[in-house]
C-alpha positions in Angstrom: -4.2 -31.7 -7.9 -2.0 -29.1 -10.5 -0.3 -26.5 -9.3 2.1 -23.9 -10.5 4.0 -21.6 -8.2 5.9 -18.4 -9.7 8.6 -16.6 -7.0 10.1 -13.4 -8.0 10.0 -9.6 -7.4 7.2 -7.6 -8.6 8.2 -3.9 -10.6 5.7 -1.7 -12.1 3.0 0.8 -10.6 -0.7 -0.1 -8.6 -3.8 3.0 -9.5 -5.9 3.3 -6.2 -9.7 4.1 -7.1 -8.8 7.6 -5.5 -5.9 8.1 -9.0 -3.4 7.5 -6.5 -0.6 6.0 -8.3 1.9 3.8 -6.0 5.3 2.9 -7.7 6.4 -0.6 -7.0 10.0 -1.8 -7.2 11.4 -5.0 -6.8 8.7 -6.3 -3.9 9.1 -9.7 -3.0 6.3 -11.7 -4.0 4.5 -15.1 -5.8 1.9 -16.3 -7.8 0.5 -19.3 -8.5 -2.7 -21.2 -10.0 -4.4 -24.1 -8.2 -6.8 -26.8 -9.4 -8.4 -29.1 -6.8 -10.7 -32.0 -7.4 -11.9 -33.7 -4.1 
């Protein structure tokens, strides 16, 4: 099993399909990439 985990706070801006633009600032959040082999 890999994994990497990133913690931080996410800035920037999110486009709904509708053109709805929502302005993000500093929004607690993670990322992270997983490989399994059973």
């Amino acid at each position: 099993m890999k994994s990497n985990q990133v913690f931080g706070k996410f800035n920037g801006s999110v486009l709904l399909d509708d053109g709805t633009r929502i302005e993000v600032k500093e929004m607690p959040a993670f990322a992270e990439k997983v490989y399994n082999c059973w």
